[in-house]
C-alpha positions in Angstrom: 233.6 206.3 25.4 230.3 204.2 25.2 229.0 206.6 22.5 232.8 205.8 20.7 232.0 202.1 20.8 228.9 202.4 19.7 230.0 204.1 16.6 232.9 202.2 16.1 233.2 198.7 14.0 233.5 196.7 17.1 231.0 194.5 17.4 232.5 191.9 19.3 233.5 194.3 22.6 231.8 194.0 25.5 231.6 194.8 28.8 230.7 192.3 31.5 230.5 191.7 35.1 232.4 189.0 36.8 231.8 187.7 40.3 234.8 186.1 42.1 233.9 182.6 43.8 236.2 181.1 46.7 237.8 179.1 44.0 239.0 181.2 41.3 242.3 181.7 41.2 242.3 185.5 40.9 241.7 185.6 44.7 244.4 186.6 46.3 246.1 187.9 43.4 246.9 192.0 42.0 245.8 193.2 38.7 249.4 192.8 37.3 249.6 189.3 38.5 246.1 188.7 37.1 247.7 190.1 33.3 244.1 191.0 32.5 245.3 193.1 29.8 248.6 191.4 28.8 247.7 188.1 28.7 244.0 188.2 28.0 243.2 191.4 26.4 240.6 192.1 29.0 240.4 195.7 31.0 239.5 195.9 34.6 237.6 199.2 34.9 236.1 199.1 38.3 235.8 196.4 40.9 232.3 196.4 42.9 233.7 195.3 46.7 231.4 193.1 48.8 230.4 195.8 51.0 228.9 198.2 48.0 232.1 200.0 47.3 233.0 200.9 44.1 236.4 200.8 43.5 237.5 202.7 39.6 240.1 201.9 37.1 241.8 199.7 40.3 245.2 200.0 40.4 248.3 197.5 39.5 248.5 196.4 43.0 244.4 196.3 43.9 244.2 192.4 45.1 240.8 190.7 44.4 238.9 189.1 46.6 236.0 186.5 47.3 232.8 188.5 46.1 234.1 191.1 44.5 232.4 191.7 41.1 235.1 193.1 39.1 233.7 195.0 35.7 235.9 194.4 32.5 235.7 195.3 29.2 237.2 193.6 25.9 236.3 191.2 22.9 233.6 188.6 24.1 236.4 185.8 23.1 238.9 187.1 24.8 236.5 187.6 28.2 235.2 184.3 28.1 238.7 182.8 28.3 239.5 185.1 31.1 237.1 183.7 33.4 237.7 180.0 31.8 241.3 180.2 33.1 240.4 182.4 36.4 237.8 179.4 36.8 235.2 182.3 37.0 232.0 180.5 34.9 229.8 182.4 32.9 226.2 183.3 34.5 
């Protein structure tokens, strides 16, 4: 897949790790009710848990929580308005 991107005309994909904070508002909430990929065009491909666990391609139902880091993949725009409207700031 990475060697695919890197060939492809996609220069504006990215992937890019987001920490949750106590006050986004994806805690609590499931990856459907996140609409990661419906609403923002953004993939959740793993979520790194608190504890070290790495949790892959998380399901519909996986519910983030405070800490996790969850790794998403998509155009830069449409990743930086994901964690604008999550209330997830950039680094």
């Amino acid at each position: 897949l990475l060697a695919l991107l890197a060939e492809s005309d996609l220069n504006d994909v990215e992937m890019d790790e987001i920490t949750i904070k106590g006050s986004s508002r994806l805690v609590g909430s499931t990856v459907t009710e996140s609409e990661t990929r419906l609403l923002h065009g953004v993939l959740v491909l793993a979520v790194k848990q608190p504890d070290g666990n790495m949790v892959f391609n998380p399901g519909a139902h996986y519910i983030f929580c405070v800490q996790d880091t969850v790794i998403v993949m998509g155009d830069v725009k449409d990743i930086e308005r994901f964690r604008q409207q999550c209330e997830v700031p950039s680094a």
